[in-house]
C-alpha positions as CSV (number, residue, x, y, z in Angstrom):
1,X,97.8,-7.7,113.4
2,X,94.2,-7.1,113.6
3,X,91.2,-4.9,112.0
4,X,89.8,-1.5,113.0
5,X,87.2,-3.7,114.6
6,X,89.4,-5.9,117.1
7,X,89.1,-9.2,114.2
8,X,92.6,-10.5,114.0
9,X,93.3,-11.5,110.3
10,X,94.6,-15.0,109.3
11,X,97.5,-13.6,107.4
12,X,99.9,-12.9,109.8
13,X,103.2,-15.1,109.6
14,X,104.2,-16.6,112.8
15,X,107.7,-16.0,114.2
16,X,108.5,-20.1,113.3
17,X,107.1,-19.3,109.5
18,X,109.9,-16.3,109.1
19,X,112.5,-18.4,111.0
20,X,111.4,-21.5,107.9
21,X,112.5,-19.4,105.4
22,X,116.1,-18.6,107.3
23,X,116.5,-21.5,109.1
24,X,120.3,-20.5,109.1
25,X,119.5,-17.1,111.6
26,X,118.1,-18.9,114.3
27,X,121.4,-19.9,116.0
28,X,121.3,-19.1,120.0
29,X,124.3,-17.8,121.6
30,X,126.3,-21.3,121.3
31,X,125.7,-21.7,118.0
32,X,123.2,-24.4,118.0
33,X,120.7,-23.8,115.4
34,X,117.2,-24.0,117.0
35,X,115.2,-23.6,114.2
36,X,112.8,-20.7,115.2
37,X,113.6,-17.2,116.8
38,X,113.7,-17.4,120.7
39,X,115.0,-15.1,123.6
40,X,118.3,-16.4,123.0
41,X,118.7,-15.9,119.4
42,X,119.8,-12.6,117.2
43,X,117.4,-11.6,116.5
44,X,115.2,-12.5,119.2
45,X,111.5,-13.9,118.6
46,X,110.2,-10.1,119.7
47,X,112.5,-9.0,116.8
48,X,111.7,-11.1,114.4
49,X,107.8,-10.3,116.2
50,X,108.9,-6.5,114.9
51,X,109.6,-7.3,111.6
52,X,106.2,-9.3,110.6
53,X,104.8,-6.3,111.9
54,X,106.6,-4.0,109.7
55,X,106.0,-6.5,106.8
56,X,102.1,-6.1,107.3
57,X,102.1,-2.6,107.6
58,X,104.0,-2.0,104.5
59,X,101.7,-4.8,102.7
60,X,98.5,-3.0,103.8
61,X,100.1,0.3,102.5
62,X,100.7,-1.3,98.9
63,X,97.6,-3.1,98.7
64,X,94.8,-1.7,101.2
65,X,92.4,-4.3,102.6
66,X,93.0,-8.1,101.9
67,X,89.9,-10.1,101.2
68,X,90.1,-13.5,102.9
69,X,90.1,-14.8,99.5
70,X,93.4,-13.3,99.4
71,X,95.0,-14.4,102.8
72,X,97.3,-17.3,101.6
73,X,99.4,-15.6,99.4
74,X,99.3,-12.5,101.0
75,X,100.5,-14.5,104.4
76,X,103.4,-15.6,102.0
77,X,104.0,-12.2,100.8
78,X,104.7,-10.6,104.8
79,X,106.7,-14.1,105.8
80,X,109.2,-13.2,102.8
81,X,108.8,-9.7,103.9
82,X,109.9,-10.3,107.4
83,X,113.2,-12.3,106.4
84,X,114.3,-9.9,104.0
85,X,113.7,-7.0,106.8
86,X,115.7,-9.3,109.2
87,X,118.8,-10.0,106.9
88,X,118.8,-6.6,105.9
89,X,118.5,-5.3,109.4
90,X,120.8,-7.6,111.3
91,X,123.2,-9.4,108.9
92,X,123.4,-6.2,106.4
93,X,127.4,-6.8,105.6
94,X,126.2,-10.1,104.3
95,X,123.4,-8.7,102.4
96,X,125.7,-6.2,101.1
97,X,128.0,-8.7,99.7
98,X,126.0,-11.2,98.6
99,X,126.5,-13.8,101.0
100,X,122.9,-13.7,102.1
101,X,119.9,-14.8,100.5
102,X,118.8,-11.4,101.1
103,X,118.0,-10.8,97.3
104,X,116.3,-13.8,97.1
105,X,114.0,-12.7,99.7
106,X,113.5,-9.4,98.5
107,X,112.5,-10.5,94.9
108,X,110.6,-13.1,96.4
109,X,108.5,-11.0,98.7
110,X,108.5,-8.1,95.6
111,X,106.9,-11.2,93.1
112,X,104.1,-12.4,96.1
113,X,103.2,-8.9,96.4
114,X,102.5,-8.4,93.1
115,X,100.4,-11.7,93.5
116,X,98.5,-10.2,96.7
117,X,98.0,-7.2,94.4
118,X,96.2,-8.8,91.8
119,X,94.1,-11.0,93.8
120,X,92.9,-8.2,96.0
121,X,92.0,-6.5,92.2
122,X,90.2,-9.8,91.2
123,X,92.7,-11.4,88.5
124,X,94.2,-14.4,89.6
125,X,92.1,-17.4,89.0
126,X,89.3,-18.2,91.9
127,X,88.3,-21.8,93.5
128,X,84.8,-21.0,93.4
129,X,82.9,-23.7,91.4
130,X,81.6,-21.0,88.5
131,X,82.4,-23.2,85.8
132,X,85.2,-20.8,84.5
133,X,88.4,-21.9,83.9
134,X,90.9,-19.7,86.1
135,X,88.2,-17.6,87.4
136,X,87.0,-14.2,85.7
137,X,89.4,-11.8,85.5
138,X,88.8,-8.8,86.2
139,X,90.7,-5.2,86.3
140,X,90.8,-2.6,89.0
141,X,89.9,0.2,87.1
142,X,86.4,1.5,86.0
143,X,85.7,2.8,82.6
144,X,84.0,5.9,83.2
145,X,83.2,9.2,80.9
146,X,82.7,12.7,82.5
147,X,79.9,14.4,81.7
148,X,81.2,17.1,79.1
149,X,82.2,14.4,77.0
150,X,78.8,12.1,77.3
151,X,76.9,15.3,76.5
152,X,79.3,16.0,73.3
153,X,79.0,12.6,72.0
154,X,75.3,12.3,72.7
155,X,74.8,15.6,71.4
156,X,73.6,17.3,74.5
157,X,76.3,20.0,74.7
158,X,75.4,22.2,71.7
159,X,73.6,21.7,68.5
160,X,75.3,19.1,66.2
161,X,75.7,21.3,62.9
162,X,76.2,19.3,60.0
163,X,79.2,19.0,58.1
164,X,78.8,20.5,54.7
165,X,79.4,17.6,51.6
166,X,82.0,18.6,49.7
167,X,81.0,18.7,45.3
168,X,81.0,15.4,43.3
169,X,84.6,15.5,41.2
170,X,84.5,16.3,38.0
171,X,85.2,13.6,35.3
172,X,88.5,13.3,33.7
173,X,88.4,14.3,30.5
């Protein structure tokens, strides 16, 4: 994958980092487990190729642009995405009955992008050297009034009329 700009970004899984993660799928047509996608396994490396690419796109969709800050984990995030999309895609009896590790995958990739989430928002804890333990943390939100209510609170909407003070009680006799 790469940016508007032609820069590719260094958090695209390879093929082999997918196949780690399903070591079990990369069997070519005699059964020999090579231990990465290739021509001659289901699904093929240009499959599996497919797949990383539908991981990313979905990733950039949730998340929007990942700072290089956030690479690692969001490299993690689209490698788990990819094997989930493959056992769903080619093995989906299995994954239907449990005799994949398709929900592992899926929960996995559904934790690390929660993960990518919050460090693209700031919140998990930084390396820089800023002497703060974990990093600040910080939210993605911004605390902002409208105008109306500025100018009500402030006083600018209308004259503030005060509130009449009610008698002092009479004494119990």
């Amino acid at each position: 994958m790469t940016l508007p700009d032609d820069t590719p970004v260094d958090y695209t899984p390879t093929v082999a980092d997918v196949a780690a993660l399903i070591r079990a799928r990369t069997k070519d047509k005699n059964g020999n487990e090579v231990g990465t996608f290739t021509p001659d396994t289901r699904p093929t490396d240009a499959q599996a190729q497919e797949a990383i690419d539908h991981a990313l796109v979905a990733l950039g969709e949730k998340v929007g642009e990942i700072g290089e800050m956030c690479w690692p984990v969001a490299r993690m995030a689209a490698t788990y995405g990819a094997a989930a999309e493959i056992e769903l895609s080619y093995f989906p009896e299995q994954a239907r009955t449990d005799r994949s590790p398709y929900t592992y995958l899926l929960n996995r990739y559904e934790q690390l992008l929660a993960g990518v989430e919050q460090c693209v928002l700031g919140n998990l804890p930084s390396n820089a050297d800023d002497g703060l333990v974990g990093g600040p943390a910080r939210m993605g939100t911004l605390g902002v009034m409208s105008g109306v209510v500025y100018d009500y609170y402030t006083g600018q909407l209308w004259p503030v009329v005060p509130l009449p003070v009610p008698p002092d009680p009479e004494p119990a006799p």
